[in-house]
C-alpha positions as CSV (number, residue, x, y, z in Angstrom):
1,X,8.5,12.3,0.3
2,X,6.2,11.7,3.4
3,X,6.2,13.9,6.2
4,X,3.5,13.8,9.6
5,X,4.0,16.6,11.9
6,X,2.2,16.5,15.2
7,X,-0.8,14.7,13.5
8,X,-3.3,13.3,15.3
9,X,-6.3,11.6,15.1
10,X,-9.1,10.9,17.2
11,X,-12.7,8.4,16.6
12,X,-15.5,9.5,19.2
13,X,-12.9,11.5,21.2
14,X,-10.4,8.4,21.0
15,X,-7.0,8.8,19.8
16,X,-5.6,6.9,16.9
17,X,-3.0,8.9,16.7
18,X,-1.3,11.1,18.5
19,X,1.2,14.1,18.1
20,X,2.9,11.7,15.5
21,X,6.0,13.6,13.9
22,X,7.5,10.8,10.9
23,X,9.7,11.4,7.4
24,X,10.4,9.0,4.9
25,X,12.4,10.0,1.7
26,X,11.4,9.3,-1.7
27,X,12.3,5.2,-2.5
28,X,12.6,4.4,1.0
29,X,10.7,0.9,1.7
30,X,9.1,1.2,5.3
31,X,7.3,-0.9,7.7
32,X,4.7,0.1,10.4
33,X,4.2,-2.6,12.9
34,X,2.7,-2.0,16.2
35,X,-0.6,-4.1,18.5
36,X,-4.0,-4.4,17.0
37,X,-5.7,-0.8,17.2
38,X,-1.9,1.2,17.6
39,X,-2.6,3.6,14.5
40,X,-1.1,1.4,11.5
41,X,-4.2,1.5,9.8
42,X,-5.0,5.2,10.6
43,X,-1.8,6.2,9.0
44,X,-2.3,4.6,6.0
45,X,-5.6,6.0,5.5
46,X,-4.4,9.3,6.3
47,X,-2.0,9.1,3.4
48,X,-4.3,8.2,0.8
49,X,-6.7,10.5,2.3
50,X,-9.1,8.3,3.0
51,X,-9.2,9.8,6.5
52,X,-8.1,13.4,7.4
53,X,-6.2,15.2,10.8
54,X,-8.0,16.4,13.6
55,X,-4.6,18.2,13.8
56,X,-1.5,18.6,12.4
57,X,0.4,18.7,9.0
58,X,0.6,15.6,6.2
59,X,3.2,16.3,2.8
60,X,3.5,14.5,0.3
61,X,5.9,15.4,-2.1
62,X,5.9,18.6,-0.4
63,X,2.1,18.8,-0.8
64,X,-0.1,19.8,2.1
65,X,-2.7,17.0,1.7
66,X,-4.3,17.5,4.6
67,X,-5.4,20.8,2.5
68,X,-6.6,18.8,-0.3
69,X,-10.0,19.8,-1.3
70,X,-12.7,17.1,-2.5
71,X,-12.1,17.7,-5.9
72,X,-8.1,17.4,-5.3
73,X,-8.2,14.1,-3.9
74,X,-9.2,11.7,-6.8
75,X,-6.3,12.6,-8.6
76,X,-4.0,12.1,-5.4
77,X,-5.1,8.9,-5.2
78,X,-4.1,8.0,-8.3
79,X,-0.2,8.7,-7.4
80,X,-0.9,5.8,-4.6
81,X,-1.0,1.8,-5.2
82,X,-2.9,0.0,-2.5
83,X,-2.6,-3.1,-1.1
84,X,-4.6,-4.7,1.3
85,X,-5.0,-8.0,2.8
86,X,-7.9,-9.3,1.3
87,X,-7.3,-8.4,-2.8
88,X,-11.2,-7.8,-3.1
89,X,-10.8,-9.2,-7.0
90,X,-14.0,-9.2,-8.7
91,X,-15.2,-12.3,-9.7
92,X,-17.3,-12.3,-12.6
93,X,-13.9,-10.2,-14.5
94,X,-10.5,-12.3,-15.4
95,X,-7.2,-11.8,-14.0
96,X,-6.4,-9.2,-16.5
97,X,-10.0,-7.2,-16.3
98,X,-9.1,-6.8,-12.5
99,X,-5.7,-5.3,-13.0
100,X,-7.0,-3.5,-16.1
101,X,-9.6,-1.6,-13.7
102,X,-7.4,1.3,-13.2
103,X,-6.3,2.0,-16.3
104,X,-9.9,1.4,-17.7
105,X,-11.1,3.6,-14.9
106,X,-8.7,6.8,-15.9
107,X,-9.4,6.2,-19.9
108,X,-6.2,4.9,-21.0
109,X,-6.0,3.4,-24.6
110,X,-6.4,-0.1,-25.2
111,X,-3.1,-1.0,-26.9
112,X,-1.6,1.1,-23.5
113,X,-3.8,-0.8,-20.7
114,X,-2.9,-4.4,-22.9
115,X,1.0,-3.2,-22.5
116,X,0.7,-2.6,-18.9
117,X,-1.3,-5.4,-17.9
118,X,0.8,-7.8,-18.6
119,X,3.8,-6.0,-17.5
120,X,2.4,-6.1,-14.3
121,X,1.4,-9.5,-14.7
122,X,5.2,-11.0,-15.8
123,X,6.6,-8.9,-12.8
124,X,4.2,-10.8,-10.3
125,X,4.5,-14.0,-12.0
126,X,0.9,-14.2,-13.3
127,X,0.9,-13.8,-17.1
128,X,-0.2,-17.4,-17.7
129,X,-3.1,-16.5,-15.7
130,X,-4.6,-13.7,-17.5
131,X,-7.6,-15.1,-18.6
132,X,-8.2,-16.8,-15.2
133,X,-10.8,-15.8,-13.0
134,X,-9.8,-15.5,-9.2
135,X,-12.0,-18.5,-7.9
136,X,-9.2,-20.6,-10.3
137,X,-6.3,-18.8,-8.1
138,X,-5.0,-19.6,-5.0
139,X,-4.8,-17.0,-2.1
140,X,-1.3,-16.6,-2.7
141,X,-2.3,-15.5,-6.7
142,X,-5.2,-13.7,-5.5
143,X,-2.8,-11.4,-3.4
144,X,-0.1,-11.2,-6.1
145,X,-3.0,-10.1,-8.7
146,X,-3.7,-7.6,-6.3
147,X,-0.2,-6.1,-6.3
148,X,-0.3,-6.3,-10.2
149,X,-3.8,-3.8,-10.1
150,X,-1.9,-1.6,-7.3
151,X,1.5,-1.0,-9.6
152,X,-0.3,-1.1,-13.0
153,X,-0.9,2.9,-13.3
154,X,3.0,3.0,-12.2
155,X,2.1,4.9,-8.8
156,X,5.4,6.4,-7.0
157,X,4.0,5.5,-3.8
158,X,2.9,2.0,-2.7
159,X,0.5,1.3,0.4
160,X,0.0,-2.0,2.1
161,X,-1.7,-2.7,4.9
162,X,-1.3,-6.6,6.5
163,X,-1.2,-7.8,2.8
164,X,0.5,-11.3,3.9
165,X,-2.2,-11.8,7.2
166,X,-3.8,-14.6,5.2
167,X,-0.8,-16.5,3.8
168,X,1.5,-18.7,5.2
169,X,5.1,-17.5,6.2
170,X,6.7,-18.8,2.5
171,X,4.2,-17.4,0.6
172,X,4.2,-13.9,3.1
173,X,7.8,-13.6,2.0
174,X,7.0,-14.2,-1.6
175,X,5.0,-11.6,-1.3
176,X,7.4,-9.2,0.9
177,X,9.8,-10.2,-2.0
178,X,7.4,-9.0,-4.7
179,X,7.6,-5.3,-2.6
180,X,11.4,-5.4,-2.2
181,X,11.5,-5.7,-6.1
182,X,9.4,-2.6,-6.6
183,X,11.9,-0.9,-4.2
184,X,14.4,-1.6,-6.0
185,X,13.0,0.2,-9.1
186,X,12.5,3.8,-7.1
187,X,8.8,3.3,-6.1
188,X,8.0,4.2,-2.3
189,X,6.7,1.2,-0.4
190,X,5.3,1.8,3.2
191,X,3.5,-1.3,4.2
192,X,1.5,-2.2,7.9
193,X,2.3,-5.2,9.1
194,X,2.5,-7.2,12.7
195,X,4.6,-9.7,11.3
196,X,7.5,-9.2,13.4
197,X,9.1,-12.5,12.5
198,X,8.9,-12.7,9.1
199,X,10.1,-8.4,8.7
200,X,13.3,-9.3,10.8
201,X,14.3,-11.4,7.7
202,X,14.9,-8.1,6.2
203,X,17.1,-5.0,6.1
204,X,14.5,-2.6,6.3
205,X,13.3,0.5,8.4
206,X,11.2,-0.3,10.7
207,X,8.1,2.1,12.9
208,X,6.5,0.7,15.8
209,X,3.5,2.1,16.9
210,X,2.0,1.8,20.0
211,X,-1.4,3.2,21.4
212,X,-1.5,5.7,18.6
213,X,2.7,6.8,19.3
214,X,5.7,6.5,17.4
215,X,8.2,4.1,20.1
216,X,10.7,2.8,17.9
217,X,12.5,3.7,14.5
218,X,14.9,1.4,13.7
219,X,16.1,-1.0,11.0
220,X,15.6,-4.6,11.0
């Protein structure tokens, strides 16, 4: 479903990454772990498209994104949840206006975004908290709600990058938990972590990165 070939990518003639070759098949959950500044971020934003290759070759799905003209890459996103360590809720909308966003952004039907919503919100836990607002959560919540806006268009293809930095290590595997479950139902989870502790707990695949290098491919 993924696949780097000799990518690379350099900031003011720095390399982020370099000659990185990586596949991961479709409903594989991976993690990226790796020092401060080793790439973890860089590949995530490469996926998503956020960034783009100084060289190399990025499929997804077969797809050539790294070919993906401006116009193209709107609706790419939209096949990609993301996840990120601070949730960036909005604080003047509820619970449910936050995780709505997407759906509300792409013009989906009321009765459909109302259906999904609080799919999402059951699955992470936080349907009694629909008509909270995030400043009435706690960080653990805040992060869950997060994951709720992030599956609620039903992307294949899940991104997260340190989404447990600013929890504690039971509510970081809550949260790890949370992924594993969307895993389990065929979505694609690639997540960033430096966690080692707390991603040894699991049976999972695990890259290290390491000054912008793939070193290790293993499983936990």
């Amino acid at each position: 479903m993924i696949e780097f070939t000799n990518v690379s990518k350099t900031y003011q003639g720095k390399h982020a990454l370099n000659h990185v070759n990586f596949k991961a098949e479709a409903g594989e959950m991976t993690f990226l772990t790796g020092h401060s500044g080793a790439g973890k971020s860089t590949f995530l934003k490469l996926i998503h498209r956020l960034e783009k290759p100084n060289r190399g070759e990025i499929f997804l799905d077969e797809k050539p994104i790294h070919k993906l003209k401006d116009y193209q890459i709107p609706q790419h996103r939209r096949q990609i949840g993301i996840v990120l360590q601070n949730p960036n809720l909005m604080d003047r909308l509820t619970i449910y206006e936050n995780v709505a966003m997407p759906l509300v952004v792409s013009r989906y039907y009321d009765d459909e975004i109302a259906k999904r919503v609080r799919a999402a919100l059951d699955k992470v836990g936080l349907l009694d908290k629909e008509h909270k607002y995030p400043h009435q959560l706690s960080a653990g919540e805040c992060q869950r709600a997060g994951i709720a806006r992030a599956v609620v268009s039903k992307p294949p293809l899940l991104l997260a990058d340190e989404p447990t930095g600013n929890l504690d290590p039971a509510l970081s595997m809550e949260i790890l938990r949370l992924f594993q479950a969307f895993n389990a139902v065929g979505v694609t989870i690639l997540v960033a972590t430096h966690d080692l502790a707390l991603i040894a707990q699991l049976n999972h695949r695990i890259i290290t990165l390491k000054e912008g290098q793939i070193v290790g491919d293993s499983y936990a």
